[in-house]
C-alpha angles and dihedrals in degrees: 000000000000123000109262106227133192133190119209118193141187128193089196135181094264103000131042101205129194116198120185117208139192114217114226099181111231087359108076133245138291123216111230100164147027128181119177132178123190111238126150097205083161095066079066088047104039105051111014081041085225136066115257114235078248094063098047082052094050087042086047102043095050090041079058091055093041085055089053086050099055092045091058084054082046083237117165098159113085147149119205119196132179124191148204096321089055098026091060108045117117090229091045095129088050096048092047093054096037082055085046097052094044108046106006104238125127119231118186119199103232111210119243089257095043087049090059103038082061092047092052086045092060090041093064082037087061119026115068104199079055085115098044104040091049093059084087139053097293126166113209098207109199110185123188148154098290101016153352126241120224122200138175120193124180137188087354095311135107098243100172129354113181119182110218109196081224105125126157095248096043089057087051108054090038092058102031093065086069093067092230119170115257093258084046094055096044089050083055103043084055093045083047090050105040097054094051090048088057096057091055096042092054088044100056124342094064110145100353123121118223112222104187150002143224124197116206130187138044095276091075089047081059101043086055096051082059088072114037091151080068104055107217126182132127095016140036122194140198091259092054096046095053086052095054094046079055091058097043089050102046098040141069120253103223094050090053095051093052089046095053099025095247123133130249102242092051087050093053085058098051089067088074092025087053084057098046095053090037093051089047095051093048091056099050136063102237118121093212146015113240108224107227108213087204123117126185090260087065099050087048093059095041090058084045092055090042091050092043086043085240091128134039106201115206098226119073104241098178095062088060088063088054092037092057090049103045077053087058094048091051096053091055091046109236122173101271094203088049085053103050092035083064085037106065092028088050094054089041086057098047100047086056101046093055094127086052114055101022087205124151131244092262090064096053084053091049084047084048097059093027080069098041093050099033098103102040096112087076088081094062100036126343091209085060119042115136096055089047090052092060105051093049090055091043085044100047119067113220116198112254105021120095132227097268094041087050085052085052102047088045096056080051091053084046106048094040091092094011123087100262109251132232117260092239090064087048101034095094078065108027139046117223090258086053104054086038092064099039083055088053100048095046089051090059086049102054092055088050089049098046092055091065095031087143093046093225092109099237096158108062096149136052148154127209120217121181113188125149109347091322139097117198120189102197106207112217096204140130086207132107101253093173091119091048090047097053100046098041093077084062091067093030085067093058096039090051087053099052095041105022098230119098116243116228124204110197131167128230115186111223107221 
């Protein structure tokens, strides 16, 4: 039986990276190839806001030689990612279809969201203590060329992940453009970081003690090779990394580079990389900064073996995403037991509607977090809650979800108590699939809300019965439900339309 391969690639913001795998079903995976190429594709973004024509030749010629390369491993099966420095270009489109025509191979941009839920993904896939660590208060630090992830996780669940555009080549190229001396810079790349740091730490950090810490990233790998008579490994402390901002102060890039193999470029990025990780470490009270082995290659192959049912992770991804929301939820101070109450109606709906609405798993997780966060808007103004509600969930990245699924579930949040709109006022946003499926879900979420209009959870238990053009939800209940009842028809008219089946509301008194 022939060796499975895989190739995981990364367009990313200084390095395009190439990493071969063999596929060892429920198992995990084995690196047996790397190919890597500098480019700082982010200098373009980051400070012109677009990629120069230079930049799409040099991305196309090495994705050439990374196709020769795969054919050598006989490898077919790929996935092909690029991040924030392609991701945020004003011609991205363009660039992606120019790369396409010319060598291809499809790249696909991964949202910010989508890139560290991946990460995440290959970090459970590597390190073996992930479980454990993460029992108590850990931050998982990602740094990287536009920003740095920050993520708390505590007793085994994602509590808070907040993306700084505080990378360590975006600080560069914002601060290098001021032709500060070297002492000066490093003064202002502290002052810059530490600022941004603060906010997050007020926001949500607050008292919490961070146990321990995760580091995610190649920057911290090559923090580590600056200092080999230190033998660091699996672990960096305050002390090294003082020692290695020493190194990086007193002495010349380029030298350092030659010395440790590094090039100049890269070492130009650990001076903000060396603070970040300086000015974390001093806030928490962690000892030491695990180093995470993981790349982004690694987190795109993980999420390859989980969608082909290849890999059974241990942690229990899925329930982040529920966790962050319900987090959400909780800053912005929505009634937990209504929540929980539409919650649980709404996924009992929609099990037993299957025929019905042929939708996915991912969009009864999108109809999950769509009832934990509908209500939202109330926190900012009570007379206008659908379009607040909106623009939180728009506004609020939540690990996991990309960009066009966060646009879905917050139409659902709005049009749960707005009048559901034509396609043609929603089609510049929305193909047809798309506005299908948010009708769908909000169908199902008026029901669910209806049933607890008076948010006192008088209706615990139901039973849901379809027969002839006709879905009755027979309420086992002792409660006045009058309110409930009158206003359900409301929502039974929208949902009729959308599934073509009247949805009944009865009561049954339990004795």
């Amino acid at each position: 039986m022939a060796i499975q391969t895989f190739a995981a690639i990364h367009v990313g913001s200084y390095n395009l990276t190439m990493k071969i795998y063999e596929i060892m079903p429920r198992k995990g995976f084995k690196l047996i190839d790397t190919v890597t190429s500098h480019v700082e594709l982010g200098a373009d973004t980051y400070t012109t806001g677009r990629l120069s024509n230079q930049s799409v030749d040099v991305i196309c010629d090495m994705l050439l030689k990374f196709k020769k390369k795969m054919k050598e491993y006989q490898t077919v099966v790929y996935s092909a990612y690029a991040t924030s420095a392609v991701r945020e270009a004003v011609n991205c489109e363009f660039v992606l279809d120019r790369i396409m025509t010319r060598t291809g191979i499809e790249v696909k941009t991964a949202s910010n969201s989508e890139h560290r839920f991946m990460m995440y993904e290959g970090i459970a896939a590597t390190l073996v203590d992930f479980p454990k660590i993460i029992q108590k208060n850990t931050v998982i630090i990602d740094v990287a060329a536009g920003s740095i992830q920050v993520s708390l996780f505590d007793k085994n669940k994602l509590s808070v992940t907040q993306n700084i555009t505080i990378g360590s080549l975006r600080i560069r190229e914002m601060l290098g453009n001021m032709g500060a001396s070297k002492m000066h810079m490093k003064e202002l790349i502290e002052e810059y970081v530490e600022n941004e740091l603060d906010s997050f730490e007020n926001m949500y950090l607050k008292e919490k003690e961070i146990k321990n810490i995760i580091g995610v990233g190649e920057e911290i790998h090559a923090l580590a090779k600056l200092a080999p008579e230190m033998n660091i490994t699996a672990t960096i402390n305050a002390k090294q990394l003082e020692y290695i901002c020493d190194k990086l102060e007193k002495e010349d890039a380029e030298v350092l580079g030659q010395r440790y193999g590094i090039s100049y470029e890269w070492v130009t990025l650990l001076v903000p990389s060396a603070i970040i990780y300086q000015n974390l470490l001093a806030r928490a009270k962690a000892e030491v900064i695990y180093i995470s082995d993981s790349t982004f290659c690694d987190g795109i192959v993980t999420e390859y073996m989980e969608s082909e049912k290849k890999l059974t992770l241990g942690h229990d991804f899925q329930s982040d995403i529920i966790s962050s929301a319900e987090f959400i939820a909780k800053r912005y101070r929505c009634e937990k037991k209504h929540n929980e109450i539409v919650v649980n109606t709404a996924l009992s709906i929609f099990d037993n509607i299957k025929k019905l609405h042929g939708l996915n798993q991912k969009a009864k997780l999108q109809l999950q977090l769509a009832a934990i966060l509908h209500e939202c808007g109330k926190y900012v103004n009570i007379n206008n809650v659908a379009d607040n509600s909106y623009h939180i969930v728009m506004s609020t990245e939540i690990l996991g979800i990309s960009h066009k699924e966060r646009r879905e579930l917050a139409y659902i949040c709005r049009y749960v108590a707005e009048d559901f709109p034509a396609y043609e006022e929603l089609m510049d946003h929305l193909n047809i699939d798309q506005y299908s499926k948010i009708a769908k879900l909000t169908a199902i979420i008026r029901l669910a809300n209806a049933m607890d209009r008076s948010h006192r959870q008088k209706i615990q238990r139901f039973n849901v019965v379809i027969k002839d053009k006709r879905m009755e939800i027979v309420a086992d209940t002792v409660h006045d439900i009058s309110l409930e009842l009158g206003l359900f028809d409301d929502a039974a008219d929208f949902f009729e339309d959308v599934y073509g089946i009247r949805a009944v509301l009865r009561q049954k008194r339990s004795v």
